[in-house]
VMD Tcl script that builds the backbone (N, CA, C; Angstrom):
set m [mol new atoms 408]
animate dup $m
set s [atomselect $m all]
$s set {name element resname resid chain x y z} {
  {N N UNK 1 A 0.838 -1.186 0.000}
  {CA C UNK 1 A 0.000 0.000 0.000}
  {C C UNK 1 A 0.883 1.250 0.000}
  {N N UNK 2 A 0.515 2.445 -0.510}
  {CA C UNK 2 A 1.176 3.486 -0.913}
  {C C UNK 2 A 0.845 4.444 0.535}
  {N N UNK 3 A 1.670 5.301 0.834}
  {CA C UNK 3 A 1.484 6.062 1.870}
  {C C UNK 3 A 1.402 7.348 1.048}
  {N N UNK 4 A 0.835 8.661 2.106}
  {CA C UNK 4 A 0.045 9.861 1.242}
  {C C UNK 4 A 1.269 10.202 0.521}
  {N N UNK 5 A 2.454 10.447 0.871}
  {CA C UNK 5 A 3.547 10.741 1.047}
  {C C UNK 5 A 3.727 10.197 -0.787}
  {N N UNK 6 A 3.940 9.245 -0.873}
  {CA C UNK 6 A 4.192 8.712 -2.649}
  {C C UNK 6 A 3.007 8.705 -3.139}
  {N N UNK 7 A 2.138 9.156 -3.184}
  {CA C UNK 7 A 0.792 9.488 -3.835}
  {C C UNK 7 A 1.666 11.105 -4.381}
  {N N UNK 8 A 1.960 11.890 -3.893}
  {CA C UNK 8 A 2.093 13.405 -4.189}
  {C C UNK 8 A 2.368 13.061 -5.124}
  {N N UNK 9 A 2.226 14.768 -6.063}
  {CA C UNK 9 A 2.652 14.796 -7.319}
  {C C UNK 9 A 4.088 15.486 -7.422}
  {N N UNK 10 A 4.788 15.379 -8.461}
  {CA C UNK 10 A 6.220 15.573 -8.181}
  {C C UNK 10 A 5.960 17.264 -8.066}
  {N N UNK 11 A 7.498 17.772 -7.675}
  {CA C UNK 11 A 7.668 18.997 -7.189}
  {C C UNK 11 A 7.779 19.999 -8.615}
  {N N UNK 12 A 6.659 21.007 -8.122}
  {CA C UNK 12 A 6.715 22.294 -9.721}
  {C C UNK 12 A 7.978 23.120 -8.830}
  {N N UNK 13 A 8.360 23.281 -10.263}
  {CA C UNK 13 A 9.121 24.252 -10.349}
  {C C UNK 13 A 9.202 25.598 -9.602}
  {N N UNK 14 A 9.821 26.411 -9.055}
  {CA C UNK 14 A 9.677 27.501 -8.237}
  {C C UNK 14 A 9.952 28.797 -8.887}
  {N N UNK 15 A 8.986 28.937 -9.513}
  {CA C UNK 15 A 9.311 30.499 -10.444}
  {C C UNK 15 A 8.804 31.687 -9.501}
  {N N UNK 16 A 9.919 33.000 -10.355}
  {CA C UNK 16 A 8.990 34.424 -9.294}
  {C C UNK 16 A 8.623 35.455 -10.924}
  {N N UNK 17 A 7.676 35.572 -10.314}
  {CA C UNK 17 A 7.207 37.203 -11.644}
  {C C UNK 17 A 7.047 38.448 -11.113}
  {N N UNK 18 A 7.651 39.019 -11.720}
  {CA C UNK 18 A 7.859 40.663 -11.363}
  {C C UNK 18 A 7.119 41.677 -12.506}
  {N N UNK 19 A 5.912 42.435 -11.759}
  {CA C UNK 19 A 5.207 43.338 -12.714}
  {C C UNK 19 A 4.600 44.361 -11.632}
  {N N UNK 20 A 4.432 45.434 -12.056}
  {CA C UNK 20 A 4.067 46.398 -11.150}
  {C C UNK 20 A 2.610 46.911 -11.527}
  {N N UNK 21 A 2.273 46.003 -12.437}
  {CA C UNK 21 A 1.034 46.238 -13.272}
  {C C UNK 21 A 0.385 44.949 -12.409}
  {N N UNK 22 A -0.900 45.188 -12.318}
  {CA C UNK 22 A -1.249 44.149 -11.116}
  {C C UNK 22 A -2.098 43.117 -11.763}
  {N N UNK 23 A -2.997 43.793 -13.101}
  {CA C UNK 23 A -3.884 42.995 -13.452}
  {C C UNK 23 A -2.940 42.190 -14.952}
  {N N UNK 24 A -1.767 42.305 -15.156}
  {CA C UNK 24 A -0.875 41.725 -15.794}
  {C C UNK 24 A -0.166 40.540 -15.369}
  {N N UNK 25 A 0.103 40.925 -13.860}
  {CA C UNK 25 A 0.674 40.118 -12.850}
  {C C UNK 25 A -0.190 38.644 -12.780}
  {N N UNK 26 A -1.625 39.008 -12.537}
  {CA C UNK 26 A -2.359 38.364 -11.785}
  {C C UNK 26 A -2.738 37.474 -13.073}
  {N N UNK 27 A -2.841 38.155 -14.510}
  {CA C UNK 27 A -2.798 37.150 -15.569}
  {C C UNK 27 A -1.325 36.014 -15.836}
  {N N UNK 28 A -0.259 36.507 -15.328}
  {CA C UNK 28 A 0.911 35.580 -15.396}
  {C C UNK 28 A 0.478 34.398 -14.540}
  {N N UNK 29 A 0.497 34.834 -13.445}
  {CA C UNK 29 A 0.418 34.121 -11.870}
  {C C UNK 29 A -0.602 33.125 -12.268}
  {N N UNK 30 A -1.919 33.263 -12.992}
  {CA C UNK 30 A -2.918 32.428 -13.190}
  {C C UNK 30 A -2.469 31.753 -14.090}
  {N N UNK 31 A -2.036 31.825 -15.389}
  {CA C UNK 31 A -1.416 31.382 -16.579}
  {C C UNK 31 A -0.200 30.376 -16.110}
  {N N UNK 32 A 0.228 30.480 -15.138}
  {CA C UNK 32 A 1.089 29.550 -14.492}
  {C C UNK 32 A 1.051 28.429 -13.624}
  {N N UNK 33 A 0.395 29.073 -12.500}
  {CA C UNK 33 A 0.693 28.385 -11.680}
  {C C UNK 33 A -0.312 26.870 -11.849}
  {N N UNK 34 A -0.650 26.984 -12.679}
  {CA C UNK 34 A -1.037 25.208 -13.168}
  {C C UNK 34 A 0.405 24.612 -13.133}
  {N N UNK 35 A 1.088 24.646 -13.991}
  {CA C UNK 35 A 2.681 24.351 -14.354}
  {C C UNK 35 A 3.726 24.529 -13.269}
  {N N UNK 36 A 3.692 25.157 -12.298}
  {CA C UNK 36 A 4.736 26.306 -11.622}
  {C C UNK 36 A 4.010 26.698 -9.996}
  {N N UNK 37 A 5.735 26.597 -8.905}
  {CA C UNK 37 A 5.291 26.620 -7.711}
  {C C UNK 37 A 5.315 28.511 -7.976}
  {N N UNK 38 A 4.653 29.319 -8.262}
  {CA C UNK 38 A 4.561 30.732 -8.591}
  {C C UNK 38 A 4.808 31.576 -7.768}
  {N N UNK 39 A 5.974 32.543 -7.208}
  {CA C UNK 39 A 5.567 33.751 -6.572}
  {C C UNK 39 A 5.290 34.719 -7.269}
  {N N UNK 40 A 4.653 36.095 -6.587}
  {CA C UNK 40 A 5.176 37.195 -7.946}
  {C C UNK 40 A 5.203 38.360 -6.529}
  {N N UNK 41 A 5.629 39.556 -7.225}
  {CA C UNK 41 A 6.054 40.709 -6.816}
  {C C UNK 41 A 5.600 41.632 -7.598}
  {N N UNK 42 A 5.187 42.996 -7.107}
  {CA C UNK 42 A 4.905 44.096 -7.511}
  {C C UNK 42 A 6.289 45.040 -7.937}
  {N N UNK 43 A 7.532 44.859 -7.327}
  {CA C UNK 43 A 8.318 45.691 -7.134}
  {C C UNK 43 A 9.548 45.082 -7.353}
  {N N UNK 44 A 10.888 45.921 -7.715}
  {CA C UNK 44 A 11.832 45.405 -7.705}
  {C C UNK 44 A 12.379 44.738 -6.371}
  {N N UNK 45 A 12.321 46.199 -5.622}
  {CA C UNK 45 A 12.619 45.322 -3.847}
  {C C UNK 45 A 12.096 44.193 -2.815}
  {N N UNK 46 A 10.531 44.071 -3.385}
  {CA C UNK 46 A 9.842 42.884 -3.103}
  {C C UNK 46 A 10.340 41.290 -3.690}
  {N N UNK 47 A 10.458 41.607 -4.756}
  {CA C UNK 47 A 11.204 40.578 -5.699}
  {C C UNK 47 A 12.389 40.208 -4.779}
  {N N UNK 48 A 13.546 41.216 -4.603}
  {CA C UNK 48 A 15.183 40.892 -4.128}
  {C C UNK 48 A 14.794 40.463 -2.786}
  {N N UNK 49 A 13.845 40.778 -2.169}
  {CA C UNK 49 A 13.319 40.206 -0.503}
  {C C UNK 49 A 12.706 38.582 -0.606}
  {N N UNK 50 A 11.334 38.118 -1.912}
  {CA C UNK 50 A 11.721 36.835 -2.225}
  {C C UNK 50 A 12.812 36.271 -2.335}
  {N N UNK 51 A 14.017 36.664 -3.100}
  {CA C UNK 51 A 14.881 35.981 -3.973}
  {C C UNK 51 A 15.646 35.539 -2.594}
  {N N UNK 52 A 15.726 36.482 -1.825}
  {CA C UNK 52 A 16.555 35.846 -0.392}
  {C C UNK 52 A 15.963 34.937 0.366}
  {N N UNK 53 A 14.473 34.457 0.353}
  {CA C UNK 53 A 13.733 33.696 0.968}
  {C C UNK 53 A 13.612 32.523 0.648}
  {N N UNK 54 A 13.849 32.318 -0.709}
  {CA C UNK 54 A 13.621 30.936 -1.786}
  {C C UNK 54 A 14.296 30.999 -2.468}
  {N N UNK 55 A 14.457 29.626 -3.413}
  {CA C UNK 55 A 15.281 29.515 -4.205}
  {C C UNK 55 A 14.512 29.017 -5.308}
  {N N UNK 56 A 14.318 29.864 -6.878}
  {CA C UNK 56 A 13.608 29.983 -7.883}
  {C C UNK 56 A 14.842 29.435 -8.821}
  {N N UNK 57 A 13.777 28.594 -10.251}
  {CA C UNK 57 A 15.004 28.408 -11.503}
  {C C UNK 57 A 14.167 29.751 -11.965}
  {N N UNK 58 A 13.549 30.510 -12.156}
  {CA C UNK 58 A 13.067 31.338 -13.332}
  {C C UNK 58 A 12.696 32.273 -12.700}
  {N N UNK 59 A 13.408 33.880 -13.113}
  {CA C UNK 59 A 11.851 34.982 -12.724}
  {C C UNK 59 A 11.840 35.515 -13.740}
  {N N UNK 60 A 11.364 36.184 -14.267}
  {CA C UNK 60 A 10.467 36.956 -15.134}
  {C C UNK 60 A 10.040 38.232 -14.564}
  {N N UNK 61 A 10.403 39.061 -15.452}
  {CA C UNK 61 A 10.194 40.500 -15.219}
  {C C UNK 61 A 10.004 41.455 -16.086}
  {N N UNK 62 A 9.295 42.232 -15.533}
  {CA C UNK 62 A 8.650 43.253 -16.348}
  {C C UNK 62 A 10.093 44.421 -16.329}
  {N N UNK 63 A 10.357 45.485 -17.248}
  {CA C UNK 63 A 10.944 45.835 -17.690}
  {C C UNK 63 A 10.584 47.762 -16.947}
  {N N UNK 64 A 9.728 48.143 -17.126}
  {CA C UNK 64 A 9.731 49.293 -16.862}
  {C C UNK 64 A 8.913 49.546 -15.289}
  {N N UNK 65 A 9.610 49.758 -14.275}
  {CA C UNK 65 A 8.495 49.261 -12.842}
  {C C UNK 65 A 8.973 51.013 -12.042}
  {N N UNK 66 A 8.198 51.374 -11.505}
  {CA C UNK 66 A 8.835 52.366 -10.537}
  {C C UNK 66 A 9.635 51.810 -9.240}
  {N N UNK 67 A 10.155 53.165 -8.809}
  {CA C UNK 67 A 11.197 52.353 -7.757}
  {C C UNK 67 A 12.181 51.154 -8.510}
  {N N UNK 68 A 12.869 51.374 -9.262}
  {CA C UNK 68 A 14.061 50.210 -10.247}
  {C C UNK 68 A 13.463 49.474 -11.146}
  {N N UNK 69 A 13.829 49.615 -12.523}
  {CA C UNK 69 A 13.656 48.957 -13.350}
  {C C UNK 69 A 14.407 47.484 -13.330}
  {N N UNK 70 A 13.131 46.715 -14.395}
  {CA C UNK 70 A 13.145 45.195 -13.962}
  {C C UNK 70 A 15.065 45.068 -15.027}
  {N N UNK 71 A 15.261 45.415 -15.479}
  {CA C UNK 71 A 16.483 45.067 -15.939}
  {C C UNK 71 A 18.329 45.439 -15.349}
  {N N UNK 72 A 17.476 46.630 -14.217}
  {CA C UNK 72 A 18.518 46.715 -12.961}
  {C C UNK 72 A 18.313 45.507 -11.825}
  {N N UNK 73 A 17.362 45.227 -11.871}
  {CA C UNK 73 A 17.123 43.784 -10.994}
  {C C UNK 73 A 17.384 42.551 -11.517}
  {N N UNK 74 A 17.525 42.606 -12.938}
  {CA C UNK 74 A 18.166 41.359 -13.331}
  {C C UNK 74 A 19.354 41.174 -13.139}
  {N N UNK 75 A 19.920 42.444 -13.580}
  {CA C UNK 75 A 21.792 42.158 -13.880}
  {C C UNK 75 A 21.940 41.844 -12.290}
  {N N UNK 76 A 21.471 42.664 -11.360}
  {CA C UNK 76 A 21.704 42.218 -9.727}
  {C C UNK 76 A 21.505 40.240 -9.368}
  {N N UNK 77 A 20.255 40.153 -9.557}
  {CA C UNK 77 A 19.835 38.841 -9.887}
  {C C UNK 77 A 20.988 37.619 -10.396}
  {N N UNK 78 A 21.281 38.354 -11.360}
  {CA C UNK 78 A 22.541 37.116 -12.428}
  {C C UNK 78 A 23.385 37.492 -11.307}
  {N N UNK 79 A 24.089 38.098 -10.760}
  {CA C UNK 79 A 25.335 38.459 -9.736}
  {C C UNK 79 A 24.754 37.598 -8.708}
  {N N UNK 80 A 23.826 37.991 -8.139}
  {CA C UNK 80 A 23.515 36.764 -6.835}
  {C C UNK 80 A 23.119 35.391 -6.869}
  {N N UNK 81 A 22.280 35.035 -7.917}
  {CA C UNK 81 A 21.770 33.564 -8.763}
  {C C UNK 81 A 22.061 33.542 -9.794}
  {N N UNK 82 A 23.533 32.962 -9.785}
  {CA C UNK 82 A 23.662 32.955 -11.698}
  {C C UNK 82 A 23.076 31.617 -11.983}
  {N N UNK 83 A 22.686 30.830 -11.516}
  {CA C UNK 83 A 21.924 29.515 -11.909}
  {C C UNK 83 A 20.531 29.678 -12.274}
  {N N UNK 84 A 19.969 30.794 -11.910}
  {CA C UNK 84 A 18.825 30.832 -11.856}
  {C C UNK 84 A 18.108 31.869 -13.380}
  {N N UNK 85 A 17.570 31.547 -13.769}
  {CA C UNK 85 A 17.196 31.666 -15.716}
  {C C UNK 85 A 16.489 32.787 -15.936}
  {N N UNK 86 A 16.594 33.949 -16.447}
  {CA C UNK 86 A 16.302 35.148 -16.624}
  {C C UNK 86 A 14.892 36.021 -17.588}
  {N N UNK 87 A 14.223 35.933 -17.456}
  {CA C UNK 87 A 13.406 36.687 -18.762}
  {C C UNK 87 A 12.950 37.847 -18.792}
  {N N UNK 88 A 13.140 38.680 -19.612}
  {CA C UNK 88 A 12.697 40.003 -19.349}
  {C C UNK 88 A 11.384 40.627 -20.423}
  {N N UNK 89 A 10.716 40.892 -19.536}
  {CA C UNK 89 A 9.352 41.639 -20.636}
  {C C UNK 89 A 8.843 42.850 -20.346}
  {N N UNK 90 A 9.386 43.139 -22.162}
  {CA C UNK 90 A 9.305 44.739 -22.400}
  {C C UNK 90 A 8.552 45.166 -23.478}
  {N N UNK 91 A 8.154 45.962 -23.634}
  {CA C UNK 91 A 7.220 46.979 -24.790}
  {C C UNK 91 A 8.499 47.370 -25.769}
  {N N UNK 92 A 9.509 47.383 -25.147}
  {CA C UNK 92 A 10.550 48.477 -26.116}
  {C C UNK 92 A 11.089 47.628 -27.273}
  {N N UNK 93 A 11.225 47.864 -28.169}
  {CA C UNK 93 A 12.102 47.156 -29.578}
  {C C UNK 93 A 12.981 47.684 -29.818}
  {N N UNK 94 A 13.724 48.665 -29.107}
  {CA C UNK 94 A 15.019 49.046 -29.263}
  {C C UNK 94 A 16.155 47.924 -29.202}
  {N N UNK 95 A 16.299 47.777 -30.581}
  {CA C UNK 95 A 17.268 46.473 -30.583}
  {C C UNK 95 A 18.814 46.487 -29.868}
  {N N UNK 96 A 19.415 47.725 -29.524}
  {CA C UNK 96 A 20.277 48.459 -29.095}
  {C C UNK 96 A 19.691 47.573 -27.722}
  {N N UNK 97 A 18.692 48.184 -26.853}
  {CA C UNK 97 A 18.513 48.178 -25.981}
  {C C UNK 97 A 18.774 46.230 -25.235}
  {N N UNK 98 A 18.252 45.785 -26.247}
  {CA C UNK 98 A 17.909 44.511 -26.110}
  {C C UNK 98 A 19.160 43.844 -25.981}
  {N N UNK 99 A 19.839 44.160 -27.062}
  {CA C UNK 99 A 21.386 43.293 -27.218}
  {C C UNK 99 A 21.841 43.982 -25.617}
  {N N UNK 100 A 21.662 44.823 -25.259}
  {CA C UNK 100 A 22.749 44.743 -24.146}
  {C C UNK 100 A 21.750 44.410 -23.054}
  {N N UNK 101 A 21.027 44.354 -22.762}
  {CA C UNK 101 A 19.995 43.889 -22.013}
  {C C UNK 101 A 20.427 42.465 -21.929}
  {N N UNK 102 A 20.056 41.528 -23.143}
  {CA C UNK 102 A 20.603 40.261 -23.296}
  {C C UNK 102 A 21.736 40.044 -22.326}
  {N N UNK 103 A 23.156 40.811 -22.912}
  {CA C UNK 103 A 24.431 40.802 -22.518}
  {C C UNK 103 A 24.764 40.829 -20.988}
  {N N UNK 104 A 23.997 42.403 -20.437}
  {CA C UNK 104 A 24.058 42.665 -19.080}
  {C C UNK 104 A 23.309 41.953 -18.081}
  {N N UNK 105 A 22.205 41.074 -18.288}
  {CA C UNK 105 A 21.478 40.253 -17.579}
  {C C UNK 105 A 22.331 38.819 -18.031}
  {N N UNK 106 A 22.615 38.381 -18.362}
  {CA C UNK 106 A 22.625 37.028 -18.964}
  {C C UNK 106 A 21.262 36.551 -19.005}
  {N N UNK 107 A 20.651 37.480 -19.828}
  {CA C UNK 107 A 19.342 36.571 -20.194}
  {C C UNK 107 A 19.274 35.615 -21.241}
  {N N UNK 108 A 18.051 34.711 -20.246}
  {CA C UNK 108 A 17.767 33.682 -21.345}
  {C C UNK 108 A 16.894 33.636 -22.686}
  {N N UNK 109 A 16.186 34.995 -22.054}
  {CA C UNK 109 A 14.946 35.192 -23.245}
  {C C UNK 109 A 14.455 36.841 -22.509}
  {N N UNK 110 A 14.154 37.292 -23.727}
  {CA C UNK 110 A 13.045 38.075 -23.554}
  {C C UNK 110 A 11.918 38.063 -24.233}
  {N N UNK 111 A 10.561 38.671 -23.901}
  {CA C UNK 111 A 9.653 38.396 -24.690}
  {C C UNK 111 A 9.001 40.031 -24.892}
  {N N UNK 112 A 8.833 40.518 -26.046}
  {CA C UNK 112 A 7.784 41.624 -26.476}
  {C C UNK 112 A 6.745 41.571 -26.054}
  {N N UNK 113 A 5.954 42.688 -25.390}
  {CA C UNK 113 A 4.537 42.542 -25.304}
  {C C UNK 113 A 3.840 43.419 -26.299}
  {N N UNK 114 A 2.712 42.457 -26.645}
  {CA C UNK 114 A 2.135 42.076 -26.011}
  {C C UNK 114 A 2.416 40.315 -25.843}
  {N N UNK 115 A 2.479 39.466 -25.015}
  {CA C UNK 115 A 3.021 38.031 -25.085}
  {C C UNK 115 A 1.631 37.571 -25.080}
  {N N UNK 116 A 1.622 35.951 -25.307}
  {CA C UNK 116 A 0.377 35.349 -24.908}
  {C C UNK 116 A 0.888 34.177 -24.572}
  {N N UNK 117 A -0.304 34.558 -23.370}
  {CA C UNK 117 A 0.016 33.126 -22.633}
  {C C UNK 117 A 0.622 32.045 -23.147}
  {N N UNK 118 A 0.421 31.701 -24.133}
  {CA C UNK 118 A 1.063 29.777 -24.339}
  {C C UNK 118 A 2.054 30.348 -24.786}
  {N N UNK 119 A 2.673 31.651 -25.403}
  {CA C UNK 119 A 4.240 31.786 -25.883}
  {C C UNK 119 A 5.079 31.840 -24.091}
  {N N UNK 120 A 4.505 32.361 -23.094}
  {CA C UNK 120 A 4.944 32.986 -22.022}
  {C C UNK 120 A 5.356 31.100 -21.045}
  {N N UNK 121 A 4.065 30.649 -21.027}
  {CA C UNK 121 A 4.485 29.446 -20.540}
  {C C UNK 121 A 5.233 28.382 -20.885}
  {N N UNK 122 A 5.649 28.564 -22.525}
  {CA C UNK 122 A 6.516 28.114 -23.263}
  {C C UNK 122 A 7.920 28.137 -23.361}
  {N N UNK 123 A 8.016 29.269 -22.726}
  {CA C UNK 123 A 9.912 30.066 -22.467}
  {C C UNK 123 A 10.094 29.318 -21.279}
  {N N UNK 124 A 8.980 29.929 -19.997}
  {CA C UNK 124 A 9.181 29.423 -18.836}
  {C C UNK 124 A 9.349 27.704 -18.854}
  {N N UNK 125 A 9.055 27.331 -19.577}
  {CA C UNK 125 A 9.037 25.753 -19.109}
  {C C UNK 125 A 10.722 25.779 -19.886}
  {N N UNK 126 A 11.242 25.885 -20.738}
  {CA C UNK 126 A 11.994 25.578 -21.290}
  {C C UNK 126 A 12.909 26.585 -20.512}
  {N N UNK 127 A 13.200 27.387 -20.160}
  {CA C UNK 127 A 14.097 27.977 -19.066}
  {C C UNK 127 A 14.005 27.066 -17.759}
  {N N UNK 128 A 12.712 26.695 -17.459}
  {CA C UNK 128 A 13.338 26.006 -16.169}
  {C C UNK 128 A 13.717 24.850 -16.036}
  {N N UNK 129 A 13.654 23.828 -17.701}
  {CA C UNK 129 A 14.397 23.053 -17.648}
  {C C UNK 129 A 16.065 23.038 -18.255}
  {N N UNK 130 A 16.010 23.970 -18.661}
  {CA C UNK 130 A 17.498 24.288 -19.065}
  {C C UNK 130 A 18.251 24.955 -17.631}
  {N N UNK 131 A 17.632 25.654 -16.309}
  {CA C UNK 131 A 17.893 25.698 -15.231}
  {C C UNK 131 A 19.104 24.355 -14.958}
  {N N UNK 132 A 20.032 24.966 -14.169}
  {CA C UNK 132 A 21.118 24.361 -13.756}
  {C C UNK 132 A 20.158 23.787 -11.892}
  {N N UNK 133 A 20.062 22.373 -11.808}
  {CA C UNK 133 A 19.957 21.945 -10.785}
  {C C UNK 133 A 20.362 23.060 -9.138}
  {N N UNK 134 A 19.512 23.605 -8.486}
  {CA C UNK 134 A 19.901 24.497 -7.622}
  {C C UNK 134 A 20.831 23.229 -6.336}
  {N N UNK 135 A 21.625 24.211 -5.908}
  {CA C UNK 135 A 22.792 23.140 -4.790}
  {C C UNK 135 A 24.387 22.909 -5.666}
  {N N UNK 136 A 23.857 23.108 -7.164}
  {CA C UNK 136 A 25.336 22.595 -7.594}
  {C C UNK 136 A 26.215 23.666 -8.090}
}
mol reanalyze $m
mol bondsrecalc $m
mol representation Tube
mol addrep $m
C-alpha cells in the first residue's frame, strides 16, 4: 500500500514574476501556476526580498516598474543567482537596448509585449528546464 507521502505529485518548479502592473501580474500568476510553484512581486525590492527567501530556476520581469527597473534587478539577480534563468518583458524594440539587455542580464529570453500566454508558458518551461539543478 502506498502512503500519502508517494501518492504526491512531483515537485513544480519555483518560479517568481515581477510586474508592477497588477492585473498583468495576476494574468501571469494564473497562466502559471497550473505548471509552476509561482511567486510574484509588484516591485523590484519585493522581488530581491523573495529571492533571499527561496530559491527559484526562473523569474520573469517586467521591464519598466517604478522604484528600479526590472532590468537593474536582473543584472543584480545574475550576480547573486547565476543559476537561476532570466526573462525580461518589455514593450521596447530598441534592438540596441535589447542586445545589451541580453548581454548585461545574462538573459535567457526576452519576450515583447504584447506576449500570450502559451508563448509565455513556453519560455518558462523551457528555461526552467534548461535551469542548472539548484545546490550545484
Amino acid at each position: 500500500m502506498q502512503t500519502a507521502e508517494a501518492k504526491q505529485a512531483p515537485t513544480k518548479d519555483a518560479i517568481l514574476v515581477v510586474d508592477d502592473e497588477l492585473p498583468i501580474l495576476e494574468t501571469f500568476v494564473a497562466a502559471l501556476s497550473p505548471h509552476f510553484d509561482v511567486s510574484s512581486a509588484t516591485s523590484a525590492r519585493e522581488a530581491d526580498f523573495l529571492l533571499r527567501k527561496k530559491e527559484f530556476k526562473v523569474v520573469i520581469s517586467d521591464h519598466l516598474m517604478p522604484g528600479g527597473n526590472g532590468m537593474s534587478f536582473l543584472v543584480r539577480a545574475r550576480e547573486e543567482y547565476p543559476k537561476m534563468k532570466r526573462i525580461l518583458v518589455t514593450g521596447y524594440m530598441k534592438p540596441e537596448m535589447l542586445i545589451r539587455s541580453v548581454n548585461e542580464a545574462a538573459l535567457y529570453r526576452y519576450l515583447l509585449k504584447p506576449v500570450t500566454l502559451a508563448e509565455l508558458i513556453k519560455v518558462v518551461r523551457e528555461a526552467a528546464q534548461a535551469a542548472e539543478p539548484q545546490g550545484n
